[in-house]
N, C-alpha and C positions, 0 to 999 in steps of 0.2 A: 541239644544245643548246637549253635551254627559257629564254624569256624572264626571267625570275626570276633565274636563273642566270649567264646573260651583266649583269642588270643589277648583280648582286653584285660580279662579276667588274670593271665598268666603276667602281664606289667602289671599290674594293680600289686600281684604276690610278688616279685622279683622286688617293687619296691619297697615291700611291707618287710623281704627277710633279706634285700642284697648289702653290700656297702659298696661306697665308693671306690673303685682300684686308681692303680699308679696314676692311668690314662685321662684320669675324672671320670670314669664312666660308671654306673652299676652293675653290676656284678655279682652273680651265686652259685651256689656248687651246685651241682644238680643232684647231689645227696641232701643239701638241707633240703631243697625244692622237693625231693622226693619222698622224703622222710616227714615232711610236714604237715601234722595231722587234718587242717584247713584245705591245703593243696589235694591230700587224698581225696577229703569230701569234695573239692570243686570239682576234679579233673579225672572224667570218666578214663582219659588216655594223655597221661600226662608227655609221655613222647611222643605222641601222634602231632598232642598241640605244641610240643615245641620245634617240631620240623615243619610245622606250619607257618610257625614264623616263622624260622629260617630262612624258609624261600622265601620268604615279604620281606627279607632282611632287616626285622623287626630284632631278632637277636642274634649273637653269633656265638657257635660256640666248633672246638677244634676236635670233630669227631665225628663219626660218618652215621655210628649205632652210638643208643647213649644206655645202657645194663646197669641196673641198682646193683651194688657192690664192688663194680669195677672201673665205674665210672662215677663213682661218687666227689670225684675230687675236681671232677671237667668243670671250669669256670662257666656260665652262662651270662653272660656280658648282652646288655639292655640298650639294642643302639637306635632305637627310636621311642619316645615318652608320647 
C-alpha cells in the first residue's frame, strides 16, 4: 500500500472510533486506534502511518515515539478531513 492511501485509510478510522474534544476537533487515543481489531487488519504499521501524517500535518499528536502501553492514553487529534 502507498503512503497517501494508508493515510486516508487512517481518517476514515479516527473518524469511525474518535470524538469530538474541547477544541471541536476529533480526536483518539492511540490505545483505542491500536487496540482495534479493524485498524490491526488495515495497518501493516500503524506508527509508521501516523508519523506520516504528522509531517503532512494531517494530525497531531504530543510525542516524539508512540509504544502500545505507554502511550495508550496520547490523544491523536484529526486536523485535516
Amino acid at each position: 500500500m502507498n503512503v497517501e492511501h494508508e493515510i486516508n485509510l487512517l481518517k476514515v478510522e479516527i473518524k469511525r472510533l474518535g470524538e469530538t474534544n474541547s477544541d471541536g476537533q476529533l480526536s483518539v487515543t492511540f490505545g483505542v486506534l491500536f487496540n482495534d481489531d479493524k485498524c490491526a487488519n488495515l495497518f501493516e504499521a500503524l506508527v509508521g502511518t501516523l508519523k506520516a501524517a504528522k509531517r503532512q500535518k494531517i494530525v497531531s499528536y504530543n510525542s516524539e515515539l508512540l509504544l502500545q502501553g505507554v502511550h495508550d492514553n496520547v490523544p491523536i487529534i484529526l486536523l485535516q478531513e
